[in-house]
N, C-alpha and C positions, 0 to 999 in steps of 0.2 A: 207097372210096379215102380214106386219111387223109394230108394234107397239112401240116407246119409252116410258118407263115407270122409272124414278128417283128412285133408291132405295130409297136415303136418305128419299123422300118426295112422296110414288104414288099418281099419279094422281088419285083421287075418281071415275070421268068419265072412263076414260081408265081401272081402274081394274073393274069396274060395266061392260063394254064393252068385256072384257073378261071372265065375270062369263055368260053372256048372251052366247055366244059360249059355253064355259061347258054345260050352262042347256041343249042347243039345239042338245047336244050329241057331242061337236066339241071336236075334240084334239088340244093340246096348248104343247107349248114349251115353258119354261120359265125359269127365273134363282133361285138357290137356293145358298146356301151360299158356296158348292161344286162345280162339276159339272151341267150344263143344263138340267134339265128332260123334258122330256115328260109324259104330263096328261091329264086323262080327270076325270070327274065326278064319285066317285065308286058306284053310285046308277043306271047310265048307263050301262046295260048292253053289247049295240050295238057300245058302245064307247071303252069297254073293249074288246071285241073283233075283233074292228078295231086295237087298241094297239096290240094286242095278232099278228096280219096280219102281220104289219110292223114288228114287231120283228121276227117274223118267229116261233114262239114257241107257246104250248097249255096253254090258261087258267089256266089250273088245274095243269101246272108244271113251272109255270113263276113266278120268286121271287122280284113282285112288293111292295112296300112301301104304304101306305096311309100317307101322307104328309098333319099333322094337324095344326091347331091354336096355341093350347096348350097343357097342362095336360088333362082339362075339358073335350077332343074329344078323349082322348086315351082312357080312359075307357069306351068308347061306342063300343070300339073293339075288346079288350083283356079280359082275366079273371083274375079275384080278382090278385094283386101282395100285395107282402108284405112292410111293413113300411121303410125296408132298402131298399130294390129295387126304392120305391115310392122317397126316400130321394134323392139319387142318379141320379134322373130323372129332379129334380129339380133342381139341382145342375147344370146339363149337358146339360139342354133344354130351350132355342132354341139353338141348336148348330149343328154341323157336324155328327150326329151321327144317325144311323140307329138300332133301339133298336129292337130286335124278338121277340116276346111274342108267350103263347098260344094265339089262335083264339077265340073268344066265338060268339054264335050264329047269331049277326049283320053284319057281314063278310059275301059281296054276294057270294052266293054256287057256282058261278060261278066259282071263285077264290079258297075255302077250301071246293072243292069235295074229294079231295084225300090228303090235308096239311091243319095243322091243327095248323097254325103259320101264323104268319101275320108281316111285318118288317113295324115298325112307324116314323116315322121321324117329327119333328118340327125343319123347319131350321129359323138359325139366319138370315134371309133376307126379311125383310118388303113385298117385294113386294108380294113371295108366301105366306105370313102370311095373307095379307088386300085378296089374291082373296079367299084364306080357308074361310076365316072371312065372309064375303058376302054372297058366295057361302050356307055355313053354314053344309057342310060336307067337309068331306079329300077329295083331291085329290089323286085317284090313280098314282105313277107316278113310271119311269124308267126311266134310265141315259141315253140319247144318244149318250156317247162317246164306242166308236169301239175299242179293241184294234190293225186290222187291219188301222185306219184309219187315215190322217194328225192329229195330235195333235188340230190345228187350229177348225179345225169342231166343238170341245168342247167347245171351249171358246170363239172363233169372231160371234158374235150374226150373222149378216151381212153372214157372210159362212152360217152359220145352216141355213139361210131362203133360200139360195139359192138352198142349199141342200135338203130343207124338203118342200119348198111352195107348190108344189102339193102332197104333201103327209099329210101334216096337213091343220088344219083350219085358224091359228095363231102363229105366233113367236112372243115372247115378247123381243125387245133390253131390258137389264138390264144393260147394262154392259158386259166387258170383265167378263167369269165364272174361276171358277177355274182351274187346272189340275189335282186333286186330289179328289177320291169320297169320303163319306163320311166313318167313322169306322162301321164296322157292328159288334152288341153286342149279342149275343144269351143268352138272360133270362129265357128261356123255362125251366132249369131246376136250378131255384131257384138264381144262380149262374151268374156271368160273364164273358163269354166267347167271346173272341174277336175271330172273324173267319175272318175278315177283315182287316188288318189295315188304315186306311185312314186319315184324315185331323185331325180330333178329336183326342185327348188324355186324352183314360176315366181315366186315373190313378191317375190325376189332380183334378179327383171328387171322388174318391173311399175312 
């Protein structure tokens, strides 16, 4: 199923229509301020492990993102961070950026049997803000561009459905995506450390 949904303005029905596919364990393709992820629900576990298929990779060694609301959702996942870290967060969020933290116990075991970090993301893009919102937990998600694969895949909504309609439940048109993923920050140890570079430039908030 392909859906058009307006960044500037989503439609309420339409993202309500999409969170109902989440609950019922579906996977969605949708746009974020980056690259196109692929998501489903991180309370599903049958859903994560349908993710885990299509990627080809195990649970316990796959470096998916929970893709929140806001702040208020980060710390349902992470452990205690500090006042500057916390500062910096707000500065930086919503935006292009994939921040690492430790894990703390609400992270399905599915995901931190053997890693003990978790990568968070709040992007600047309405549309995956209003389904987090609804939804009322993260979406687990991962990028779906290849670097085997046309460029185009990544960003013409229209390809991706062709691409993916029997492989997911949902594609969401947003828009042309970007071609750049996001920066990925490693906070794990107090510090930050950019082991990505991508769209975001945390320098600009540091």
């Amino acid at each position: 199923m392909l859906i058009r949904i307006y960044p500037e303005n989503p439609n309420e029905k339409a993202i309500e229509q999409v969170v109902e596919v989440l609950r019922k364990g579906g996977i969605i393709i949708y746009p974020t301020d980056t690259v196109y992820g692929m998501g489903c629900d991180i309370t599903n576990h049958r859903a994560i492990e349908a993710i885990c298929k299509l990627r080809h990779i195990k649970p316990e060694k796959a470096n998916f993102s929970f893709v929140c609301y806001d702040l208020s959702h980060i710390s349902d996942y992470i452990k205690p961070i500090d006042n500057e870290t916390f500062r910096v967060l707000k500065k930086a969020l919503p935006g292009p950026f994939t921040f690492i933290f430790k894990a703390n116990a609400n992270v399905p075991k599915l995901l931190s049997s053997n890693k003990k970090t978790v990568g968070i993301r709040v992007p600047d893009n309405n549309i995956a803000r209003a389904i987090v919102k609804i939804l009322g937990n993260p979406i687990l998600s991962t990028s779906i561009h290849d670097d085997d694969e046309i460029m185009e895949y990544s960003t013409d909504p229209e390809l991706i459905h062709e691409k993916y309609e029997d492989l997911v439940d949902l594609v969401i048109d947003g828009g042309y995506g970007d071609t750049t993923p996001s920066t990925v920050v490693d906070c794990t140890e107090g510090d930050f450390e950019i082991i990505r570079e991508g769209k975001g430039e945390l320098e600009l908030y540091l």
